[in-house]
FIDRENKE-286298 format. One line per field, with one value per residue: residue in one letter; chain; x, y, z of N, C-alpha, C in turn. Coordinates in pm, 1 decimal, padded with zeros to 6 digits. Layout:
lumlo = a/...
tiro = A/...
n_u = X/...
n_v = Y/...
n_w = Z/...
ca_u = X/...
ca_v = Y/...
ca_w = Z/...
c_u = X/...
c_v = Y/...
c_w = Z/...
end
This chain:
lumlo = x/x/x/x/x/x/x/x/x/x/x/x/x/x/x/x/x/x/x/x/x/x/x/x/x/x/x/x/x/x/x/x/x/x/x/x/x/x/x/x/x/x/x/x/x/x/x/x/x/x/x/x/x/x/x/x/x/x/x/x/x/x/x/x/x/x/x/x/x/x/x/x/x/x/x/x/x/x/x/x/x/x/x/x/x/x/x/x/x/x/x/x/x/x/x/x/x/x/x/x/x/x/x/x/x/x/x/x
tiro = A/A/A/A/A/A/A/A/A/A/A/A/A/A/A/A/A/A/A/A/A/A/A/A/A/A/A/A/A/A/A/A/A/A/A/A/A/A/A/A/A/A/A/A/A/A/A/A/A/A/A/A/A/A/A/A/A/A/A/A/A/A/A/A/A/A/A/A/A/A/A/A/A/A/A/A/A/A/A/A/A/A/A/A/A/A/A/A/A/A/A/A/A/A/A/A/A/A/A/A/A/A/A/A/A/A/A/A
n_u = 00176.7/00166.2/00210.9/00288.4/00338.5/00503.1/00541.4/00795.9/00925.7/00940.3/01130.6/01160.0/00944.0/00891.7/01089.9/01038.3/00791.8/00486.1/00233.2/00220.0/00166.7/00102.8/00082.9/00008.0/00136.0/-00068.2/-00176.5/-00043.9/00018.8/-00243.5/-00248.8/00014.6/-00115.1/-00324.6/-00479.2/-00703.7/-00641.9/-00762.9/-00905.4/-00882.2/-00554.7/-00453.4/-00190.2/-00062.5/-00082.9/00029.4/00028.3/-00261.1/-00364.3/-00479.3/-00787.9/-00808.5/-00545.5/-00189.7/-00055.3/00247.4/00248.4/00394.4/00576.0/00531.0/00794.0/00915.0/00970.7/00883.2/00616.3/00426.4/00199.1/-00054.9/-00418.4/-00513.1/-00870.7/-00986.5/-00969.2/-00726.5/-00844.3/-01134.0/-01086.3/-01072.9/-01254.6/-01383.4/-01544.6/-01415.5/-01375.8/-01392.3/-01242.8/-00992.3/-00798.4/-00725.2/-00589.8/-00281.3/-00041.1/00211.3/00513.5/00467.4/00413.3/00618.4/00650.9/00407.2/00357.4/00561.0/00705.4/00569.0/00616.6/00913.5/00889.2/00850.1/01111.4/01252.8
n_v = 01690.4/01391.6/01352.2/01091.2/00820.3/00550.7/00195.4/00153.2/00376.8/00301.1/00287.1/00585.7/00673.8/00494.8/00586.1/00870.6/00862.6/00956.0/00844.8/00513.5/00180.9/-00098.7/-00452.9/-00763.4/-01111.2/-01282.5/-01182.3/-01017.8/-01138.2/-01158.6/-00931.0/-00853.2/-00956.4/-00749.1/-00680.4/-00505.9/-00356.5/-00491.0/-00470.8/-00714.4/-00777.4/-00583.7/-00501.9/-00231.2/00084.1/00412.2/00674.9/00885.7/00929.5/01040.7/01052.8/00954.0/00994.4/00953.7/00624.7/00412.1/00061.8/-00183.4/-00491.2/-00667.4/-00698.4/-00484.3/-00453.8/-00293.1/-00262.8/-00148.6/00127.0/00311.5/00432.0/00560.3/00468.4/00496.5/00717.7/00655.2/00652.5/00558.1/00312.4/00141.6/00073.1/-00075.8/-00365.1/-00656.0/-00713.6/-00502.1/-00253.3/-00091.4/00045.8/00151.5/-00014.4/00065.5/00012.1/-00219.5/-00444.3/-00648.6/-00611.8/-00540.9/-00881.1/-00901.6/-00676.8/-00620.8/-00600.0/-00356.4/-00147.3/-00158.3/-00033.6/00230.6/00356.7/00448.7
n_w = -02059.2/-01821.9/-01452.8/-01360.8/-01082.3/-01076.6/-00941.0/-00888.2/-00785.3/-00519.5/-00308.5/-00268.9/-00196.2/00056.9/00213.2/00284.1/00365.0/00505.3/00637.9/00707.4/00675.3/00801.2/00693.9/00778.7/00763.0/00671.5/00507.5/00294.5/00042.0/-00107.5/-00104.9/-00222.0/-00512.8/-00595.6/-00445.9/-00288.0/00118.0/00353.6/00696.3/00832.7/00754.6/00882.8/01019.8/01164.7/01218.8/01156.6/01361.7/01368.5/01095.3/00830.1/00601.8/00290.9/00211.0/00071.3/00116.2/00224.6/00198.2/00430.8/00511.4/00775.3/00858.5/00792.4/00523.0/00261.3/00046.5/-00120.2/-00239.2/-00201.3/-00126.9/00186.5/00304.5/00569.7/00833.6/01131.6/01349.1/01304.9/01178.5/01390.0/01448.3/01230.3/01095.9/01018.2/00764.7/00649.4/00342.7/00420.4/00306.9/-00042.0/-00300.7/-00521.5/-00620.9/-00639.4/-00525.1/-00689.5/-00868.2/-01078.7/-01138.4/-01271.2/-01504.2/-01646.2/-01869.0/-01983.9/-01709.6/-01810.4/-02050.0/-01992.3/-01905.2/-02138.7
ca_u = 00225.3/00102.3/00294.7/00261.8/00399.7/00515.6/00635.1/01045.4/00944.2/00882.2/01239.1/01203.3/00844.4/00916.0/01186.7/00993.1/00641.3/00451.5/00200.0/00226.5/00051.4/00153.5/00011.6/-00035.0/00216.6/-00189.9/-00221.6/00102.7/-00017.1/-00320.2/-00221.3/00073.5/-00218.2/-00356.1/-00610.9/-00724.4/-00595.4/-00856.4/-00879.8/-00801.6/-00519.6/-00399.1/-00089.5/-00019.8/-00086.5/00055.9/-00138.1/-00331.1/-00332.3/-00592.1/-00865.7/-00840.4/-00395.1/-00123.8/-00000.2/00316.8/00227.0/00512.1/00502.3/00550.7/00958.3/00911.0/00999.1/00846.9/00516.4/00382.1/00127.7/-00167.3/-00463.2/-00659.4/-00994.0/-01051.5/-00887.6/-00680.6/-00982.9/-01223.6/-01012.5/-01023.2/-01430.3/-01440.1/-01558.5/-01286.7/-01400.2/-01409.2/-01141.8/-00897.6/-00698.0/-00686.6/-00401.0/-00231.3/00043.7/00306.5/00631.4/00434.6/00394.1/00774.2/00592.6/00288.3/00351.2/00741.7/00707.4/00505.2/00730.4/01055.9/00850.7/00825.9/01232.7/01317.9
ca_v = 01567.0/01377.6/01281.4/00877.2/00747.7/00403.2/00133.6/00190.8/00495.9/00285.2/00358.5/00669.5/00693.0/00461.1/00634.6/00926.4/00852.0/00998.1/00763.9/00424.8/00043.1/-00242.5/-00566.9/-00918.6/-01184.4/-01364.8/-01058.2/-01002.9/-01242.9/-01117.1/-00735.3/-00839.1/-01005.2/-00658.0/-00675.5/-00393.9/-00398.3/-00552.8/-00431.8/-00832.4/-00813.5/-00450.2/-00529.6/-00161.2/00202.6/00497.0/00735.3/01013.9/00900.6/01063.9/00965.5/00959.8/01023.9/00834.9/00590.0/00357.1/-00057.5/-00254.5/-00613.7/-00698.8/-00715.6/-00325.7/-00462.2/-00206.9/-00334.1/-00059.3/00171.8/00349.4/00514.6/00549.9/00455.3/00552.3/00737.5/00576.6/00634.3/00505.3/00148.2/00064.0/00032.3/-00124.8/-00487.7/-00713.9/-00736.4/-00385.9/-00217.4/-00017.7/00107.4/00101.4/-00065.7/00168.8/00004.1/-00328.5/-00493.7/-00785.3/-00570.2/-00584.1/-00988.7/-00883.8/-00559.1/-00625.9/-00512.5/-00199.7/-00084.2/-00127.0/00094.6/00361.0/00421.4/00516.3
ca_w = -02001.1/-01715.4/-01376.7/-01354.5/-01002.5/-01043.3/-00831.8/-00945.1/-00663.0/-00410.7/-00259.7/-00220.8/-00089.9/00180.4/00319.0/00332.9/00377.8/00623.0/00664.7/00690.1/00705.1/00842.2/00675.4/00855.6/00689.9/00575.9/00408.5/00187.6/-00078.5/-00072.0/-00131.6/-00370.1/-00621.5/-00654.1/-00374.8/-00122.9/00236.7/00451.4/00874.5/00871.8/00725.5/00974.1/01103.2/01263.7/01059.6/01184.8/01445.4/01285.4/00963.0/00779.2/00562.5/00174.5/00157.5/00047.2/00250.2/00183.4/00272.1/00460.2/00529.6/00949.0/00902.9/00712.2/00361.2/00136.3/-00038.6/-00231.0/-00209.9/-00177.0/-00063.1/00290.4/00316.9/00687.0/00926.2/01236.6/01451.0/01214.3/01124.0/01492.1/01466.5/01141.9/01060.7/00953.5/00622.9/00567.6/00342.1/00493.4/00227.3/-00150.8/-00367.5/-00614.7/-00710.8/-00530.2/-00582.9/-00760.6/-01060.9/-01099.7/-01266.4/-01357.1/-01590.8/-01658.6/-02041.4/-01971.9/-01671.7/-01872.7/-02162.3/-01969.2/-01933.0/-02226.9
c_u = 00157.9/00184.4/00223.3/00354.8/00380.9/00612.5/00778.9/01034.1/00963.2/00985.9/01229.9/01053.5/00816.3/00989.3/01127.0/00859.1/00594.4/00330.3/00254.1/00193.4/00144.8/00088.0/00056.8/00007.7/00027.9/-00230.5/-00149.7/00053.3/-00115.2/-00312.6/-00134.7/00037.8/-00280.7/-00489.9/-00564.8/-00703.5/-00745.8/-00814.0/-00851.8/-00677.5/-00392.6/-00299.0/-00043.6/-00091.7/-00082.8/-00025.5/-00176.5/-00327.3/-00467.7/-00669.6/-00816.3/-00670.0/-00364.9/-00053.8/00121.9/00300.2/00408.5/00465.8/00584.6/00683.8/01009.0/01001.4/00894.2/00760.3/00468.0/00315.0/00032.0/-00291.8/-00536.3/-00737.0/-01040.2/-00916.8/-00850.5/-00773.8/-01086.6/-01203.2/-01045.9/-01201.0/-01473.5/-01436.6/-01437.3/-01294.4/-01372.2/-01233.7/-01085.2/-00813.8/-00691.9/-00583.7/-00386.2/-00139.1/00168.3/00375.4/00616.0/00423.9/00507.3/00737.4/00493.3/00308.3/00488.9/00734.8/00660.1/00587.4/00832.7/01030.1/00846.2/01059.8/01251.5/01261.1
c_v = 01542.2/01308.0/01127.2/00849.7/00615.3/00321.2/00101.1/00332.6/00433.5/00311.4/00455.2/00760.3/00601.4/00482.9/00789.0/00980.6/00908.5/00919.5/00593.6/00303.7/-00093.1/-00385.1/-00711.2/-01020.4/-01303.3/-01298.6/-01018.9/-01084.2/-01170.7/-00961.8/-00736.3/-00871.0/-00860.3/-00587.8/-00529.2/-00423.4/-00427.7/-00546.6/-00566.6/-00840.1/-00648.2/-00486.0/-00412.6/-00053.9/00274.8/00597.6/00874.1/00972.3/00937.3/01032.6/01037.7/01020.5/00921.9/00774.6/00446.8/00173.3/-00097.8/-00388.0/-00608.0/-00638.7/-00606.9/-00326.9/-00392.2/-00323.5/-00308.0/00056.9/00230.9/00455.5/00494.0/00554.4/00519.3/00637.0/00677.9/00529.5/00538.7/00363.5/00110.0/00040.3/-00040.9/-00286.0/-00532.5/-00724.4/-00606.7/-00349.4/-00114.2/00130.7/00054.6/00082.6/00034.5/00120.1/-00090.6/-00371.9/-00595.2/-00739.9/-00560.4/-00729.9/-00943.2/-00797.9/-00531.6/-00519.6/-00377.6/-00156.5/-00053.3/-00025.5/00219.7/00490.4/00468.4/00644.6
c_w = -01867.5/-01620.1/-01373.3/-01242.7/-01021.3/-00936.8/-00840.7/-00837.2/-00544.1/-00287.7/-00217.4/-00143.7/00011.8/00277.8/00375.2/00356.2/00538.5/00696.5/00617.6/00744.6/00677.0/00791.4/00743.5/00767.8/00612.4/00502.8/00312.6/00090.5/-00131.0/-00179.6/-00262.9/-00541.7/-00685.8/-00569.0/-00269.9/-00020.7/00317.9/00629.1/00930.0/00881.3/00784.6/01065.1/01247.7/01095.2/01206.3/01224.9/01337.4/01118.1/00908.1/00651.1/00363.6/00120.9/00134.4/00167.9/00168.6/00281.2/00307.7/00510.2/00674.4/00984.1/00848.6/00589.7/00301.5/00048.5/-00166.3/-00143.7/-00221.0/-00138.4/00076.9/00241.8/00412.2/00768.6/01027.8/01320.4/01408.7/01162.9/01237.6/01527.3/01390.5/01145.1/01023.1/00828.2/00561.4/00487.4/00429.4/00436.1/00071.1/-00249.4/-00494.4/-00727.4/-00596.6/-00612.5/-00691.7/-00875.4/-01157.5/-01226.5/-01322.6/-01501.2/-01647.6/-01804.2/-02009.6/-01848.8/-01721.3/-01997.4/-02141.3/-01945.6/-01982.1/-02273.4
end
């Protein structure tokens, strides 16, 4: 068998995430489509946060997004282009519409 984290976790890896990324209310749309976090779209991320872990997104007002992986480390975001990614998407609340049938398949 193989572990599968899906977003029906996201509860309980936002309460105890150890990193975590702040996205920019022009960026929430954006991210909940399926897109990668963009250093545009860097609201805040948690110091030391190192390069290539998981990290749990929140939107400005720390509603629970989803989550993810680093791209760069803390140090390393605060040099990068605006274009650059940041962080790659894993898995967000939007899949709740997108993937409804295949989430509820996995219950039973």
């Amino acid at each position: 068998r193989k572990f599968r984290l899906e977003i029906t976790a996201l509860d309980y890896l936002a309460r105890y995430a150890l990193y975590k990324i702040w996205i920019r209310p022009a960026g929430v749309m954006s991210y909940l489509y399926g897109n990668n976090v963009l250093k545009a779209h860097l609201g805040r991320i948690t110091e030391n946060t190192p390069k290539h872990h998981g990290v749990v997104f929140f939107s400005m007002s720390d509603t629970p997004l989803g989550f993810g992986v680093s791209a760069y480390t803390t140090k390393e975001c605060r040099k990068l282009e605006s274009t650059a990614i940041i962080a790659f998407h894993q898995a967000d609340v939007g899949q709740y519409i997108r993937d409804e049938d295949a989430l509820s398949a996995y219950q039973s």
